[in-house]
C-alpha positions as CSV (number, residue, x, y, z in Angstrom):
1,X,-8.4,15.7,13.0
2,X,-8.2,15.4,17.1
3,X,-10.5,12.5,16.4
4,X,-7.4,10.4,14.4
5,X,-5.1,11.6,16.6
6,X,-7.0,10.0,19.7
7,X,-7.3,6.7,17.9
8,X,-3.9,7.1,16.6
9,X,-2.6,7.6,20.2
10,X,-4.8,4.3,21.5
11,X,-2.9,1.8,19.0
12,X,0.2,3.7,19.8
13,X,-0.4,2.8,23.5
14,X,-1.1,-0.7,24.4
15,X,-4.3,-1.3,25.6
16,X,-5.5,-2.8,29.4
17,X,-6.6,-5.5,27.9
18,X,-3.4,-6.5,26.4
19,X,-1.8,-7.2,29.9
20,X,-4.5,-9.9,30.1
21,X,-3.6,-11.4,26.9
22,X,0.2,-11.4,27.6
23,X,-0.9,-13.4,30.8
24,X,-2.2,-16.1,28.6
């Protein structure tokens, strides 16, 4: 269960290399 909550968590938060994509 703590294991779907932690990915669930990640997709809710945007991830580091998002910021590199939204540079593009």
């Amino acid at each position: 269960m703590s294991q779907t909550q932690r990915s669930r968590k990640k997709l809710s938060e945007p991830p580091s290399w998002t910021k590199y994509f939204s540079n593009w």
